[in-house]
N, C-alpha and C positions, 0 to 999 in steps of 0.2 A: 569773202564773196562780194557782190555789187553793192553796193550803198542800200541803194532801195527792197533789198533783200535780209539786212540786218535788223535786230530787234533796237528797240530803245537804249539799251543798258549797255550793247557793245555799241554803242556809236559814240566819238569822242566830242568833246563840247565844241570843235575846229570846224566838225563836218554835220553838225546839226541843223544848222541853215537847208546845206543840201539835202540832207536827209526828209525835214520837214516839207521840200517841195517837192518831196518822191510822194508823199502821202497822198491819200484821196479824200479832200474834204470835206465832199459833198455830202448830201445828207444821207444816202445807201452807201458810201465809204463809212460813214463816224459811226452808220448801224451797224453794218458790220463790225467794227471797229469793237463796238459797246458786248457783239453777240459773239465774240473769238474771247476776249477779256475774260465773260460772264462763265462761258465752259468751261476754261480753265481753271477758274474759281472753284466754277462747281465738280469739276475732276478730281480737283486736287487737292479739295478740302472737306468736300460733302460724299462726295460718290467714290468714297473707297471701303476694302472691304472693312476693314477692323479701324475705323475710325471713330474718332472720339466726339466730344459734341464742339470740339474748337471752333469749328466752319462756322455750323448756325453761332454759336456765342459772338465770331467775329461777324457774322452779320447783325445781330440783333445788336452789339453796342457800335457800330459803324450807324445804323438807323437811329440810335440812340441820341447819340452826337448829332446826325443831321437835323435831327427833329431839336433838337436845343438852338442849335446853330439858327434854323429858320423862327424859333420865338422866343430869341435871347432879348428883343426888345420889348418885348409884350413881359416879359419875364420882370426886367430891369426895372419896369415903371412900374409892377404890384411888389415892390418888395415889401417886409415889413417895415413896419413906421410908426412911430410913435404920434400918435393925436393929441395932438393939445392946447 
């Protein structure tokens, strides 16, 4: 099909440039963007019948990680230490 009609994954590393100036930037494209991502997440990890607790466990250590990620330097500077 058209460029601007393919997902990420089938676009070749040649035709990415073009691909990325098919996109909508703006700040109601990236929300959207954020809120198409988010459903499919939650379709196809959360919201099925006989599912397991994979979904939440994969969000809850994704939050995990970011939350270290944002106080890796507050972390870094209380390590333990010897006083003396």
């Amino acid at each position: 099909g058209p460029l601007s009609e393919r997902r990420l994954l089938d676009v070749r590393l040649g035709e990415l440039p073009a691909w990325l100036a098919t996109r909508d930037l703006s700040p109601r494209g990236l929300l959207g963007g954020m809120q198409k991502a988010w459903s499919s997440y939650y379709d196809r990890y959360i919201n099925v019948r006989r599912g397991g607790p994979a979904g939440i466990s994969m969000l809850l250590a994704g939050y995990c990680l970011l939350g270290y990620g944002w106080n890796y330097q507050h972390i870094k500077r209380h390590r333990w230490r010897k006083y003396h």
